[in-house]
C-alpha beads as a LAMMPS data file, in Angstrom:
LAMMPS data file: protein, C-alpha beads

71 atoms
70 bonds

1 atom types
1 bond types

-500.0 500.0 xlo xhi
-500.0 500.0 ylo yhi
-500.0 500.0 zlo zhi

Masses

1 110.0

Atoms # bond

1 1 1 0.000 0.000 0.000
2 1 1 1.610 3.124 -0.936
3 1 1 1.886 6.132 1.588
4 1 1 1.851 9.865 1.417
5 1 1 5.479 11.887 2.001
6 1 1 5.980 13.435 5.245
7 1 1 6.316 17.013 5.887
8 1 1 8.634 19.240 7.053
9 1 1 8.286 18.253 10.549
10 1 1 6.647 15.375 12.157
11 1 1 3.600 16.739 13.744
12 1 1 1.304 14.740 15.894
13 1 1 -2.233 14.158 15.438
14 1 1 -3.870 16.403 17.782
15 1 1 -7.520 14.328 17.766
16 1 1 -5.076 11.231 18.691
17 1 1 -2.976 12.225 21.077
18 1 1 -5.801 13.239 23.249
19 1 1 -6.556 10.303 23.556
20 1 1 -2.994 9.573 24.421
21 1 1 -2.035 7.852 20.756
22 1 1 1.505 8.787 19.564
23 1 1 0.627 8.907 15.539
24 1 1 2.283 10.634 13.123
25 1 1 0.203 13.008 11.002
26 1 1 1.246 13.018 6.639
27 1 1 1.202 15.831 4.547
28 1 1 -0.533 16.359 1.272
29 1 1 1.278 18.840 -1.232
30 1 1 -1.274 19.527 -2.895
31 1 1 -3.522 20.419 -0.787
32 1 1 -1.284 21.761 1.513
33 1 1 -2.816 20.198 5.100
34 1 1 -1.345 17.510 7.232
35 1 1 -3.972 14.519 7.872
36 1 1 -4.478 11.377 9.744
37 1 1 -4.213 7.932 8.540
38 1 1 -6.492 6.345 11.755
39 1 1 -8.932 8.843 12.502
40 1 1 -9.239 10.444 9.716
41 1 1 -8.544 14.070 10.908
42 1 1 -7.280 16.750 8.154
43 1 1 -6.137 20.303 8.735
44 1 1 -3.829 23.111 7.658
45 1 1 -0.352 23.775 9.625
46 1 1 -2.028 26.651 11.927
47 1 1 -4.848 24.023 13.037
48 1 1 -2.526 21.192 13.999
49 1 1 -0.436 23.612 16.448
50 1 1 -3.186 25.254 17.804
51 1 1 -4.681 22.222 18.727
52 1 1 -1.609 19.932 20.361
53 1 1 -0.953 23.199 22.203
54 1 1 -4.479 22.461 24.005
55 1 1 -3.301 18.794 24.245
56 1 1 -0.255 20.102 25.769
57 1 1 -1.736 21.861 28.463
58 1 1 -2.945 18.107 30.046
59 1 1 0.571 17.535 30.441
60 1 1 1.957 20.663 31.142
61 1 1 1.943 19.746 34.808
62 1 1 2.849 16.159 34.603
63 1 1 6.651 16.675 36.540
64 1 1 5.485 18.624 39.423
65 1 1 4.562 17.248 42.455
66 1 1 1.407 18.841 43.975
67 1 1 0.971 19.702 47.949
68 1 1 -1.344 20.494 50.385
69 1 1 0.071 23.861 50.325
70 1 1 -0.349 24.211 46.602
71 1 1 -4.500 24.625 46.807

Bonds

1 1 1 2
2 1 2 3
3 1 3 4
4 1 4 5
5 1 5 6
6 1 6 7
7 1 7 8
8 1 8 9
9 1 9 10
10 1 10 11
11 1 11 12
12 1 12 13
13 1 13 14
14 1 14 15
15 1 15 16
16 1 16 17
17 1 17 18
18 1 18 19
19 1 19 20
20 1 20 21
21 1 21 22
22 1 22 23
23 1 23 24
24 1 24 25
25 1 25 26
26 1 26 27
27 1 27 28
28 1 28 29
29 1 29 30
30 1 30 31
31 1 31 32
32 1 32 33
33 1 33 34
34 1 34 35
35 1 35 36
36 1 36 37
37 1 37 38
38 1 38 39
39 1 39 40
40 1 40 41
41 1 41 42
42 1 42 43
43 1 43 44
44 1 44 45
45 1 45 46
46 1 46 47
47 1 47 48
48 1 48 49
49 1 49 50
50 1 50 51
51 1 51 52
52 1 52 53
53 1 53 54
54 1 54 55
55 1 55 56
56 1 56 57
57 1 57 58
58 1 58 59
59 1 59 60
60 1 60 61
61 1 61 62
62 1 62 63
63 1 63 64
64 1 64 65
65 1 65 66
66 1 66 67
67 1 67 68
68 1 68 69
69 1 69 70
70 1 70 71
């Protein structure tokens, strides 16, 4: 089965990594948007970082250890 190229970077799926899937996103040329081969997900380069920012913030915390004190 042939695949699409890759594009400049390796983004991830935002719709997949929330819930906490590790897949790489492709990029079509000629349409210029990155999509997903499992879920089906398609969107420009502005989209896809906008969105795994929001999926960053679930893990933005993930190092710190929480208190008593802290609420």
């Amino acid at each position: 089965m042939a695949q699409a190229g890759k594009g400049k970077l390796n983004y991830r799926c935002p719709m997949c990594f929330m819930r906490d899937l590790d897949i790489d996103m492709f990029y079509d040329k000629e349409k210029d948007e990155y999509y997903c081969i499992r879920c089906q997900y398609v969107g420009n380069e502005e989209d896809v970082l906008k969105r795994n920012e929001v999926v960053r913030m679930k893990y933005g915390a993930m190092m710190k250890r929480f208190t008593v004190d802290d609420f």
